[in-house]
N, C-alpha and C positions, 0 to 999 in steps of 0.2 A: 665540786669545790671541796667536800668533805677528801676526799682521795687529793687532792693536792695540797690543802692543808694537813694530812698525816702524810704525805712525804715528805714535804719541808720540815716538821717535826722532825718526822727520823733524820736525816741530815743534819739538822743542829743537833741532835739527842747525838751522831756519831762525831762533830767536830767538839760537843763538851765533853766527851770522852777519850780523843785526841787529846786536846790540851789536861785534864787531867794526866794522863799516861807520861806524856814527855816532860808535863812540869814537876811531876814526881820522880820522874828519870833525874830532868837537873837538879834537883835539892837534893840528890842523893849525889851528886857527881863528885863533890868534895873536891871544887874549882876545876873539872875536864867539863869541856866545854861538848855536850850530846852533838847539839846540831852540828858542829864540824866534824866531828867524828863520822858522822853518817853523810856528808856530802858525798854526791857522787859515789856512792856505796848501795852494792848488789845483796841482796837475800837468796843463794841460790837453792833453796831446800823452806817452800813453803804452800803450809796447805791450809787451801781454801775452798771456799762454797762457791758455786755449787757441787756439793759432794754424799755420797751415800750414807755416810757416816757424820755429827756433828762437828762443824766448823768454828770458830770465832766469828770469823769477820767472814763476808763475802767477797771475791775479787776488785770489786769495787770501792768499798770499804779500803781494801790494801794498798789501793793507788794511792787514794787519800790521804792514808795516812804517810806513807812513803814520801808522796809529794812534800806534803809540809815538814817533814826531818830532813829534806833537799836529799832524797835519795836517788838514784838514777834510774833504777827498777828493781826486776825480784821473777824468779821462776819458780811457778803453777805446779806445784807436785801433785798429783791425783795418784792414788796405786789402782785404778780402776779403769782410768781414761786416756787418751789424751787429749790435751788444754792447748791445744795450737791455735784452735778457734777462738777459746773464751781468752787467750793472751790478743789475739787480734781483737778484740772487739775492747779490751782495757787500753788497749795502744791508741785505737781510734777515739775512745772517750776521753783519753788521757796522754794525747802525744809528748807531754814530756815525760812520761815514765815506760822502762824498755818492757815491759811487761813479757816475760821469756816462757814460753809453750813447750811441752819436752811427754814422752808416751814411755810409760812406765809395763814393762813384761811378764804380767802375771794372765791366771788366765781368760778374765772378760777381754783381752785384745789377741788372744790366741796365744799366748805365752811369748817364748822364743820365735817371733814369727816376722821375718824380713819385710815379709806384704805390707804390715801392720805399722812396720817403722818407714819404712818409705811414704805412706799416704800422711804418716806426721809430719812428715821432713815436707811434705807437698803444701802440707796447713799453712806449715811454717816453725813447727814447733822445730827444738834447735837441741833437748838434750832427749837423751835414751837412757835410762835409770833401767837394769837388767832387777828380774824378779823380786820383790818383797815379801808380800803378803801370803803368796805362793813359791815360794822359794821353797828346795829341797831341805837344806842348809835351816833357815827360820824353823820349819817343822820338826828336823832331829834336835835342835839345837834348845828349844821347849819342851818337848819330849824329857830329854837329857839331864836340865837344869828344873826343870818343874815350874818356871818364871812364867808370870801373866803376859796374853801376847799382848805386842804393843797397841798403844790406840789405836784405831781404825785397821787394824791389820783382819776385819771381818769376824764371821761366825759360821753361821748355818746356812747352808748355800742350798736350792732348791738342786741345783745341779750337782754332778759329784764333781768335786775340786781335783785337781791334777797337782803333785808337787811336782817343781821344773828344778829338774838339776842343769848346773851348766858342763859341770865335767862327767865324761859317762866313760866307765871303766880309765879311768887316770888321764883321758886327754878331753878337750873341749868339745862338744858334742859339733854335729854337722849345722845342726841348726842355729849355735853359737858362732861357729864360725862366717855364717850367713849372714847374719845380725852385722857383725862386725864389718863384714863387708858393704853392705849398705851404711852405715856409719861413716865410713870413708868415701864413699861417693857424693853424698851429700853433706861433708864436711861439716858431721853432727858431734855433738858431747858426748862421750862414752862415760858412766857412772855405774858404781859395782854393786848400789841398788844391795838387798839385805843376801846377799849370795856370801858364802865362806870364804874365810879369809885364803887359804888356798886355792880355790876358785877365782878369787878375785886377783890374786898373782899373777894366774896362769892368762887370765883372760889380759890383762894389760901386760903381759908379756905377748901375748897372739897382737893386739892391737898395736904395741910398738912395730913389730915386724910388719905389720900390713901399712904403718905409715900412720897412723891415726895422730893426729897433734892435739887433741883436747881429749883429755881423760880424766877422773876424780875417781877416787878412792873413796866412798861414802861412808861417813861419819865413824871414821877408823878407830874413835876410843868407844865406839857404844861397845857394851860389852857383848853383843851378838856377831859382831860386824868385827872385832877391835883387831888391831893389825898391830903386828912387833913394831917392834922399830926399825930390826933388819927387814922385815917386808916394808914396811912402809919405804928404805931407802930402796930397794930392789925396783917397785915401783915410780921411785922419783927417778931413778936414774931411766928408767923405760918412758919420762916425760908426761907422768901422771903428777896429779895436783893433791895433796890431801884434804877432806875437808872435815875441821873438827865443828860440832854443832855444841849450840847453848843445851836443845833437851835433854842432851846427854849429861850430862854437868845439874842439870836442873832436877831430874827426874829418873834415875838410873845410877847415883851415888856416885857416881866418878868424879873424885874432887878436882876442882878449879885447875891443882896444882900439877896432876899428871897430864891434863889438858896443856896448861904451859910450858911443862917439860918436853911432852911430845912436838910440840911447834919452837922451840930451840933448838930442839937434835935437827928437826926438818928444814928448818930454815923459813924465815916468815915467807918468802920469794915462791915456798910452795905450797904453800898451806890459803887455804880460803875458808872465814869464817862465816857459818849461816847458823838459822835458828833452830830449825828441823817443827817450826809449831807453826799453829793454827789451829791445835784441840780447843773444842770448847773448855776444857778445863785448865788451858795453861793464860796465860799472858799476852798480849798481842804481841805479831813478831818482828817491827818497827820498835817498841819498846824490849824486846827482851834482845836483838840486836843492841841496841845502847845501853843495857846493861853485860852486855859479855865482851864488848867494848873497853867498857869503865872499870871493870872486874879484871881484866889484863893488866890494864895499865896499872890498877891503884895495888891488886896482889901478885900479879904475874912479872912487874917489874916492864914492862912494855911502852915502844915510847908509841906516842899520836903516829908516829913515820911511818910505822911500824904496823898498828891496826888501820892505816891507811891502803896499805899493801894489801895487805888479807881482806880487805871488803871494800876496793877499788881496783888497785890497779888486775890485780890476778885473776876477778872475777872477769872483768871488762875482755881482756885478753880470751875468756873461753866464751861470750854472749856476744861481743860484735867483732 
């Protein structure tokens, strides 16, 4: 009795904190209306518990709160796992939310490892995010700049850590190109994951020519990650999607205004907005969604049509 009396707690203690988040979302909206903004709108860049690192919320928690902003789902970013499973089992507790499963290539799943992405694609999960945490690219790239890694991007590892290049001596490694081929067998989402912006050219250039029809460019203004403008169109014309994130904007100084610049030159039509959170230390990412929303329209000059586009229709198009 005691055990189901403190689960109903927890449950009300996470729906007053739902409606706290979105009712302070709308008192800040200055007449845009949150919940429509987020109908039928994807989070494709979010992380959740259960995870090695601390989370916000748990997967379940995320549906929830999803649900009630009428969102339509959100994909499971782990840089450790893949969530093909824990997305099926938010699907089944929560059939209206698409709950989207995706195995990120660092090395607890063997890095660049085709095996590894085909037994996801089998889960169910549906995107392939190429190295982060272990990425070549991450490590010079810190080295370089002297900048703190990002959250959860790990520490000390019992085992000795591998950095995974994707290009080896100027062309795409064999095992990159392996990767990409299961990608297009199982008619999976290619994402450039924290890999160099040259890397991530080159790789949605191989992935055009292989056929591939869902691609993203991940979170192109982070400054680890951040893509010109002429890559960014090099990429759009190779039929990749750009996707610019709230953390980045939030947490990494890159103002609002280069964010909305970079999604004018690109064109709303290819750009998809997500949160890139789930730290325990940021915001939840149903409300910081509806605030990078509200932050378009009210400073960025952007109509409702408009951030409809970017976290409906374009997401939809690469998850069902």
């Amino acid at each position: 009795v005691c055990h189901m009396h403190a689960h109903a707690h927890d449950r009300i203690s996470r729906y007053h904190h739902l409606a706290y988040d979105l009712g302070m979302s709308r008192s800040n909206s200055e007449g845009v209306n949150s919940l429509n903004l987020l109908e039928n709108a994807y989070d494709l860049h979010v992380h959740t518990a259960p995870d090695i690192t601390g989370r916000r919320l748990d997967d379940f928690d995320m549906a929830e709160r999803a649900r009630s902003a009428g969102m339509k789902g959100f994909a499971i970013k782990c840089h450790q796992f893949q969530s093909g499973g824990r997305a099926a089992l938010v699907r089944r507790q929560y059939p209206e939310i698409n709950a989207v499963g995706g195995i990120t290539l660092n090395n607890s799943v063997g890095g660049l490892n085709p095996m590894a992405v085909e037994m996801a694609a089998r889960m169910g999960s549906k995107i392939v995010w190429l190295p982060t945490v272990n990425s070549m690219h991450q490590k010079q790239y810190l080295e370089q700049t002297g900048e703190a890694r990002p959250y959860g991007a790990g520490g000390v590892s019992a085992v000795p850590i591998q950095d995974i290049p994707v290009l080896v001596d100027g062309a795409l490694s064999q095992d990159a190109l392996d990767v990409l081929d299961v990608i297009r067998q199982f008619d999976l989402v290619l994402a450039t994951g924290h890999i160099s912006p040259k890397e991530s050219v080159a790789l949605i250039r191989a992935g055009h020519e292989m056929g591939l029809k869902k691609m993203i460019a991940t979170h192109v203004s982070f400054p680890m990650t951040s893509l010109s403008m002429e890559e960014q169109q090099i990429c759009i014309a190779c039929g990749a999607v750009m996707e610019q994130s709230y953390y980045t904007c939030c947490w990494t100084g890159v103002p609002l205004a280069h964010i909305s610049s970079q999604i004018r030159e690109a064109g709303c039509h290819n750009v998809i907005l997500s949160t890139d959170m789930g730290q325990s230390t940021s915001r939840d990412p149903v409300t910081a969604l509806n605030e990078f929303a509200e932050r378009l329209i009210r400073e960025g000059g952007f109509t409702e049509r408009e951030i409809h586009t970017m976290v409906c229709d374009v997401p939809t198009t690469l998850v069902e």
